[in-house]
C-alpha positions, 0 to 999 in steps of 0.5 A: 717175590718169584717174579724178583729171583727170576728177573735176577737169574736172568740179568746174567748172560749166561743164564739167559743162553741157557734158558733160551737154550732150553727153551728151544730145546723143549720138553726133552731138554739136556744134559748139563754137559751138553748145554756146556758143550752148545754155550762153551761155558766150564761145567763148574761155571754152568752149574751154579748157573743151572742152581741159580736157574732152578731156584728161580723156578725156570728150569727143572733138572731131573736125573738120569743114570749119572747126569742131569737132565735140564729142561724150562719149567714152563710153569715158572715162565708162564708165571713170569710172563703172567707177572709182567702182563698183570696189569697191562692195557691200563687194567684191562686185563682181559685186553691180553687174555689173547696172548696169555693163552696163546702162551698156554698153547703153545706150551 
């Protein structure tokens, strides 16, 4: 299940920052050696994080001459969320419809 990779990406701090990061970040995203840079993590260290990150359907990387730039992959988030709000309301789905689409917006 997606939704399990993802929870366990995220039960780590680093790749918590880094998705927040990312997160604020937006669209654009950053490289590798920024985000190390902004979370004082070792690139070796980041990136087996970035990898873990990216399995999980989180972030996408794309490359740029020679880095990486990293950015949320909001399909996988709002999977995420959409996973955990399923069956919220005691069933009644259509009772969080609201903030399942104020997500989509704002993305």
């Amino acid at each position: 299940m997606e939704a399990i990779a993802a929870f366990a990406a995220l039960g780590q701090p680093t790749r918590l920052a880094v998705l927040r990061l990312l997160i604020q970040t937006g669209p654009d995203g950053m490289a590798a050696g920024e985000i190390a840079a902004a979370l004082d993590v070792r690139q070796n260290t980041l990136s087996t994080n970035l990898t873990i990150l990216s399995q999980a359907g989180l972030i996408r990387g794309e490359r740029h001459g020679r880095s990486i730039r990293y950015a949320v992959d909001m399909e996988g988030v709002r999977g995420l969320i959409s996973f955990l709000l399923e069956d919220c309301c005691k069933g009644r789905p259509e009772l969080c419809r609201p903030l399942l689409d104020q997500i989509a917006c704002a993305c």
